[in-house]
C-alpha positions in Angstrom: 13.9 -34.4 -7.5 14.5 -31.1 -9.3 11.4 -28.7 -8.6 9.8 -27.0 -11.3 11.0 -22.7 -11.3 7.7 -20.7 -11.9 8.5 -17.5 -13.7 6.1 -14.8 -12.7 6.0 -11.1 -14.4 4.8 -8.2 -12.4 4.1 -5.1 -14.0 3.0 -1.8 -12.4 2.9 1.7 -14.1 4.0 4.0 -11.5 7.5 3.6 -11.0 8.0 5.7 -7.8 7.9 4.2 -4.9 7.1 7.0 -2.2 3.4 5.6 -2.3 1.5 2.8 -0.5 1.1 0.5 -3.8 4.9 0.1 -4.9 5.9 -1.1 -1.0 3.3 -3.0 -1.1 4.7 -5.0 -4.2 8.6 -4.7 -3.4 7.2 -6.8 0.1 5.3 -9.4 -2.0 7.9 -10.1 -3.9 10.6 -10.1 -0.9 9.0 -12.9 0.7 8.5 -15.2 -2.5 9.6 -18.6 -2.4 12.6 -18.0 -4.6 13.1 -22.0 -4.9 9.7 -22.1 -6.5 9.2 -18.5 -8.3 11.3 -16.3 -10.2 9.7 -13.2 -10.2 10.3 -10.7 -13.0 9.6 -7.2 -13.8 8.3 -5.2 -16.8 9.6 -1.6 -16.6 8.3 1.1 -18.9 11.2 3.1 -18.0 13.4 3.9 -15.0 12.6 5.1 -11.5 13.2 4.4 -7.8 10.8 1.0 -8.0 13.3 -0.3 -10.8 16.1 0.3 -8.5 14.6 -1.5 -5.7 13.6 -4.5 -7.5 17.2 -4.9 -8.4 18.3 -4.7 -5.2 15.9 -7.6 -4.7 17.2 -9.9 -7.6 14.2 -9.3 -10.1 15.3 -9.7 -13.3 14.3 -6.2 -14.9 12.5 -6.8 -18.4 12.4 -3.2 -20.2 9.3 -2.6 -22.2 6.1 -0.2 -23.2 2.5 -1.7 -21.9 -0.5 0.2 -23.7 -4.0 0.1 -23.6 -6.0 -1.0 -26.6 -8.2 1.3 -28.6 -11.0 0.1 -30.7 -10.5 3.1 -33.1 -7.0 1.4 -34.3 -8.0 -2.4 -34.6 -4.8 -2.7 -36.8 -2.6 -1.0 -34.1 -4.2 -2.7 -31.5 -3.9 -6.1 -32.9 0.2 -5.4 -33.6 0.5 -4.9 -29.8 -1.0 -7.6 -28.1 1.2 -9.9 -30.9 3.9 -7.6 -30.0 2.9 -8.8 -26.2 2.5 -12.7 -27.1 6.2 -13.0 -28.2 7.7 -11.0 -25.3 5.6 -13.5 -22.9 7.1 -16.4 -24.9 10.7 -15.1 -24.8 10.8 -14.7 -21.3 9.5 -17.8 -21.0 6.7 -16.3 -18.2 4.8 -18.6 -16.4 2.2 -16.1 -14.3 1.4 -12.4 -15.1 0.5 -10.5 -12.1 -0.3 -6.6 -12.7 -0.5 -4.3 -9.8 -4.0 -2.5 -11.6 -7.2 -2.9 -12.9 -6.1 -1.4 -16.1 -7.9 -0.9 -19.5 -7.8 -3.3 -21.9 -4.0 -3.4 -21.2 -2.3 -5.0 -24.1 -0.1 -7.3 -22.1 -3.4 -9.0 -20.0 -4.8 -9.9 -23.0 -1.6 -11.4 -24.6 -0.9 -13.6 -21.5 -4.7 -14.4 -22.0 -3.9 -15.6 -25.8 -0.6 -17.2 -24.4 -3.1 -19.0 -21.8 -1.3 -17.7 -19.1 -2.9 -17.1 -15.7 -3.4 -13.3 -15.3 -4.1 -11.6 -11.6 -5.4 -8.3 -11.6 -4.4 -6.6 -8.1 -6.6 -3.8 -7.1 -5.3 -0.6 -5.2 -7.5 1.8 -5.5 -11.9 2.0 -6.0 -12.7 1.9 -9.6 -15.4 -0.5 -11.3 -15.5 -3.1 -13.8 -16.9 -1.6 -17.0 -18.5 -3.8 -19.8 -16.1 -3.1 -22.3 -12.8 -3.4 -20.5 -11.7 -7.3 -22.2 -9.2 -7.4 -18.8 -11.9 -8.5 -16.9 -12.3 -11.9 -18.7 -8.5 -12.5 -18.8 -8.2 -12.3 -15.0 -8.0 -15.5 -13.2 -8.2 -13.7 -9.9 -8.9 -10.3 -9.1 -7.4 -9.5 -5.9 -8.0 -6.5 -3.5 -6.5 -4.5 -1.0 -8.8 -4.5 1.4 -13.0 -5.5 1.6 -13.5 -2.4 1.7 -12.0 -1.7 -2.4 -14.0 -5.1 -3.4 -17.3 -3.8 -1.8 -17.5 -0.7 -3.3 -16.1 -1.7 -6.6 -18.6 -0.7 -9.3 -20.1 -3.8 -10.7 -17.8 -6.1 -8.9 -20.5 -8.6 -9.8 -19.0 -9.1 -13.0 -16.1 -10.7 -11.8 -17.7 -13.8 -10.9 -16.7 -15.5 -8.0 -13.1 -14.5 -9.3 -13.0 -11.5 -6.4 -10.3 -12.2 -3.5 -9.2 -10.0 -0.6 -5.6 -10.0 -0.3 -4.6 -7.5 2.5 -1.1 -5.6 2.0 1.4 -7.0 4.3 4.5 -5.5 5.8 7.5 -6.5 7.7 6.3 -6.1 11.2 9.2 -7.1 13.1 10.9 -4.3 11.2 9.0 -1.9 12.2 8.5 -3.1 16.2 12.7 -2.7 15.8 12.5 0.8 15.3 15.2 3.0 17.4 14.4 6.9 18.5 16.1 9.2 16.8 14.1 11.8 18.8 17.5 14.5 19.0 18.0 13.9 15.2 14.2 14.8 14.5 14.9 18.2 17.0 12.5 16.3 19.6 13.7 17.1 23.6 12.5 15.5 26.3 9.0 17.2 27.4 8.1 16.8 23.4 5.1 14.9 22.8 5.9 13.9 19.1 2.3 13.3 17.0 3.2 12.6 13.4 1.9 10.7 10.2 3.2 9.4 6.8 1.7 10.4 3.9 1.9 12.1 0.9 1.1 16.0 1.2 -1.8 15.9 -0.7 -5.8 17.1 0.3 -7.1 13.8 0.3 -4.4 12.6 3.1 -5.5 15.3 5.6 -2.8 17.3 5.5 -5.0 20.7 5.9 -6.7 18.8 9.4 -3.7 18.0 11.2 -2.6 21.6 10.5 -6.0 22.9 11.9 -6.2 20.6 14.9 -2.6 21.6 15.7 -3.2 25.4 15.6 -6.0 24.5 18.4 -4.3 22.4 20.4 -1.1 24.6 20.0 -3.4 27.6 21.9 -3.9 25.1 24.9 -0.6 23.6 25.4 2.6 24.2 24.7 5.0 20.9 24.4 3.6 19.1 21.1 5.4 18.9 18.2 3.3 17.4 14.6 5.7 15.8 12.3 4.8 15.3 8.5 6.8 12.4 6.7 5.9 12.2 3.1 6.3 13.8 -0.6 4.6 16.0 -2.3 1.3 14.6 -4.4 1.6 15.1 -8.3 -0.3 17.5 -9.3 -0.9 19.6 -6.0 1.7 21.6 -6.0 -0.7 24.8 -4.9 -2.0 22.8 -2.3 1.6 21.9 -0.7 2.8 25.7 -0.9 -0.5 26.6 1.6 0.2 24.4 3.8 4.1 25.3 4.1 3.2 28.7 4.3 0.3 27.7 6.9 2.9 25.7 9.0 4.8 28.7 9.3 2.1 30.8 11.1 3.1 32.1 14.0 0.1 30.6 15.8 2.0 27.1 15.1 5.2 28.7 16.6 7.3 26.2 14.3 5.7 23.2 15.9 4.4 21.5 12.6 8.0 20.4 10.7 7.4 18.7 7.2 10.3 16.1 6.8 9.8 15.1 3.3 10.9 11.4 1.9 12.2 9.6 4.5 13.9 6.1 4.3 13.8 5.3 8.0 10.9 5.4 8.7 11.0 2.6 11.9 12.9 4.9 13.8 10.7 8.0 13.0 7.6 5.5 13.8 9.9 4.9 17.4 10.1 8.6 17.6 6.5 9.2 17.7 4.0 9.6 20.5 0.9 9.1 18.5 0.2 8.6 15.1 -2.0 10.6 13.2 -4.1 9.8 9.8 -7.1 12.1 9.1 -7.4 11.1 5.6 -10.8 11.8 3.4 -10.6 8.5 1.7 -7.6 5.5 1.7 -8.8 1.9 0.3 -5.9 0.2 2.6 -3.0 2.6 3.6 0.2 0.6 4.8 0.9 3.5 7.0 -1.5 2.3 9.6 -0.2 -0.9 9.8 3.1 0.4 10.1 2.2 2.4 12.8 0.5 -0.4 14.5 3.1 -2.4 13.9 5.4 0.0 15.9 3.5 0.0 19.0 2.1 3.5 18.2 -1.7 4.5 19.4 -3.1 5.3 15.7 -5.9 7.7 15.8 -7.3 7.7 12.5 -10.5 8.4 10.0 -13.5 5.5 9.8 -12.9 5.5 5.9 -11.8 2.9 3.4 -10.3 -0.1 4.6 -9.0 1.3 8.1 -11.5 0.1 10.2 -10.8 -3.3 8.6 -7.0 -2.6 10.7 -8.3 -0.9 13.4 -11.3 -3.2 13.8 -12.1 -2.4 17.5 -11.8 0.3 19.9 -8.7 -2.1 21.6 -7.0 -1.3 18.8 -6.9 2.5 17.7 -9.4 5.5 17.7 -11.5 6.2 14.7 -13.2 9.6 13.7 -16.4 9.6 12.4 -16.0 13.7 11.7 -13.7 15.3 9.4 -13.6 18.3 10.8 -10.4 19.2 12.7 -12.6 19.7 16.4 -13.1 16.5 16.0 -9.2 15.0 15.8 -8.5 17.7 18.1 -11.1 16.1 20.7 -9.5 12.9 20.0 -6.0 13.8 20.6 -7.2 15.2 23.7 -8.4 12.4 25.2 -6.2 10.1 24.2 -3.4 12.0 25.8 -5.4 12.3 29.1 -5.0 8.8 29.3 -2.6 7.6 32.3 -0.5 6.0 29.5 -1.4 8.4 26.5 -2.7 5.5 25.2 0.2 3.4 25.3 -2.0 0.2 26.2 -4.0 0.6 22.8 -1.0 0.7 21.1 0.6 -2.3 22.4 -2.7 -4.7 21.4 -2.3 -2.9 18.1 1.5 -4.1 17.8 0.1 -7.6 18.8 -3.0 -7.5 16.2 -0.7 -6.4 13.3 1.9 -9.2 13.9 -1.2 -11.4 13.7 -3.2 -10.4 10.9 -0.6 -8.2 8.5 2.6 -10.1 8.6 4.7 -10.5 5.8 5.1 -14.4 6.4 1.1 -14.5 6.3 1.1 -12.6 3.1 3.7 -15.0 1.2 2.3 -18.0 2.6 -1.5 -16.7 0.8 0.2 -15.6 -2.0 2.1 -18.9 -2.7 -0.6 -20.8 -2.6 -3.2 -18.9 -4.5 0.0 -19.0 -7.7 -0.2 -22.6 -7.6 -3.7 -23.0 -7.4 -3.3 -21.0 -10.4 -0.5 -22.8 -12.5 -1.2 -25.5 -14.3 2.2 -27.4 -14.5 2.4 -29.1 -11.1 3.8 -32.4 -10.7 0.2 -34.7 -9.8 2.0 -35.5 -6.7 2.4 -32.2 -5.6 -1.1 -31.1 -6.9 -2.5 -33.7 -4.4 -0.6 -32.6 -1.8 -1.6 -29.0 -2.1 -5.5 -30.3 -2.8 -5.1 -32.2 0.9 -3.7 -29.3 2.7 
C-alpha cells in the first residue's frame, strides 16, 4: 500500500546558522521520516542555513514573508492571497515556522488554506491581543518550560502550549576526537572553554574576569572562546579582544571564532564554561553534556531544566565573576576535576535530549495534526 508523502514548509528568518535556533532546525529536520514527510523551505534570500538545508535534500522554495499592517488593509490583503497561492502551488501539507512572529502573512494564509500552522518558540516574548498568529497556530511549541512559563500571556494560547526541547545528535558529540596540539593545548593544559556568540548577554566579559583571577593563582589554564561575533556589538567584541590581550591574561584567553568541529573542540576541553545573563534553552550545554564535559553554568532560562540536579553540572546563582571563579575552583579540586559529573551528564543527555527522541515527538505531534490519514492508520496512532 502506497503511504501518503506529507509536505511540510518550514520558514525561519534568520538565515545564518552560527546561532542555537538554526541547528536546532537543520537537526529536526535531519531526523524526519523522509517516507512520510517532505520537508521544504521558504528562503527570503541566501545564507549558510540555505546551504545546509540543501545538503540535507530540502527542497529550497525562494520567497519574501512580511508582516501585516493594519494601516495598508489593501496591501495587506494582496499578501496573504499572494501567500494562499504559493501554499497551493507547492502543494504544502503543514506549515511550521521557527517564530512567534507578527501577524506574518504566510501563518495566516496557511490559516485561510486550512492548513495546520506550528508556531516554534525560541526566545521569551508574549502573546499580544492583536497579533492574528496566535489563532492560526495549532500548536505553539517551546524550547524549554522555562520560554512557555514566562511567556507574557501564554494564557491566551489555550491549551495549544507544548514543550518541545531542542535535540541534538548525542552520539556525535560523545565521538568527539582531541585536537588538543591543533588548538596550541600541551600536556599540563587544563583547557576551560565555551561556545557562544561574543556577545554581553553570553558572559563573555565573566569568563574574562574569572580568568584574570584565577590566572594570578595558577599558572597552566588555558579559556578557549568558540563562537562569532553578535550583530550589533561590535564595540563590545573589540573590549574584550583588547581585554584578552592584557598582560595579566598572559595570552591564556584565545578567541577561535566559527568553528565547524566542534566535537573535537568539546573532546579538547577540560570543563565547559557558560556564565550567560539569560538563554531560554542553549544547545551548547547539551552539547557539552553530551561530550562527557563537567558544565558549570548560570541558574537562568531553561538550563537548570538540563542540568536538573547537582549529579549533573554546577549552577551559579551569582553573576559576578568571584563567583564562577569559586566554582571553577572547586570543581577542579575534585580528585577527578569533576570528571564523574560529567559522565552522568553524557548518560542524562543521551536520555532526555536525543535526536531519535526528538523525531519520534515530532512525528507524532504532525500527524496528530494532519488531517488526511488513512482511518486505519488514525486508529493505530489513537491506540499507541
Amino acid at each position: 500500500m502506497n503511504v501518503r508523502k506529507f509536505r511540510v514548509l518550514y520558514f525561519y528568518s534568520s538565515l545564518q546558522i552560527d546561532t542555537g535556533s538554526p541547528r536546532v532546525l537543520i537537526q529536526m529536520i535531519h531526523g524526519l521520516d523522509r517516507s512520510r514527510f517532505q520537508p521544504l523551505f521558504l528562503a527570503p534570500g541566501e545564507g549558510p542555513l540555505v546551504q545546509a538545508l540543501l545538503d540535507e535534500g530540502v527542497e529550497i522554495i525562494r520567497g519574501v514573508v512580511s508582516s501585516l499592517t493594519y494601516r495598508r488593509p489593501w496591501r495587506s490583503i494582496f499578501s496573504v492571497l499572494r501567500q494562499v497561492e504559493l501554499l497551493k502551488r507547492w502543494k504544502v501539507d503543514l506549515l511550521h515556522v521557527n517564530e512567534f512572529g507578527w501577524n506574518l502573512d504566510l501563518v495566516l494564509a496557511a490559516w485561510m488554506a486550512r492548513i495546520p500552522v506550528i508556531l516554534h518558540v525560541h526566545t521569551p516574548d508574549g502573546v499580544a491581543l492583536q497579533n492574528l498568529d496566535r489563532f492560526a497556530a495549532r500548536k505553539v511549541l517551546f524550547c524549554s518550560r522555562s520560554v512557555m512559563e514566562n511567556f507574557v500571556r501564554v494564557d491566551r494560547l489555550g491549551g495549544r502550549a507544548e514543550v518541545l526541547y531542542n535535540r541534538i545528535d548525542t552520539e556525535a558529540f560523545a565521538r568527539g576526537r582531541k585536537i588538543a596540539a591543533d588548538l596550541g593545548l600541551d600536556g599540563r593544559d587544563i583547557a576551560i572553554g565555551t561556545v557562544a556568540q561574543i556577545s554581553q548577554r553570553k558572559g563573555i566579559d565573566i569568563i574574562l574576569e574569572s580568568a584574570r583571577i584565577l590566572l594570578a593563582e595558577r599558572d597552566d589554564l588555558v579559556f578557549l572562546i568558540v563562537g562569532p561575533e553578535a550583530q550589533n556589538e561590535r564595540e563590545f567584541c573589540r573590549r574584550m579582544h583588547a581585554a584578552a590581550e592584557a598582560p595579566a591574561l598572559r595570552g591564556r584567553v584565545r578567541f577561535l571564532g566559527s568553528r565547524q568541529d566542534i566535537p573535537d573542540i568539546l573532546a579538547s576541553l577540560d570543563l565547559f564554561l557558560l556564565p550567560t545573563h539569560a538563554d531560554p534553552f542553549p544547545v551548547a550545554v547539551i552539547e557539552a553534556m553530551a561530550a562527557g564535559l563537567p558544565v558549570i553554568a548560570s541558574r537562568v532560562g531553561g538550563i537548570p531544566e538540563m542540568v536538573s540536579s547537582p549529579e549533573l553540572g554546577f549552577l551559579v546563582d551569582s553573576e559576578s565573576p568571584e563567583a564562577f571563579a569559586e566554582v571553577i575552583r572547586s570543581v577542579l579540586a575534585r580528585t577527578d576535576r569533576g570528571r564523574s559529573v560529567g559522565a552522568k551528564a553524557q548518560v542524562s543527555a543521551g536520555e532526555r535530549f536525543n535526536a531519535r527522541r526528538g523525531a519520534e515527538h515530532l512525528h507524532s505531534l504532525y500527524l496528530g495534526l494532519l488531517p488526511w490519514l488513512d482511518p486505519a492508520e488514525r486508529r493505530t496512532k489513537n491506540q499507541a
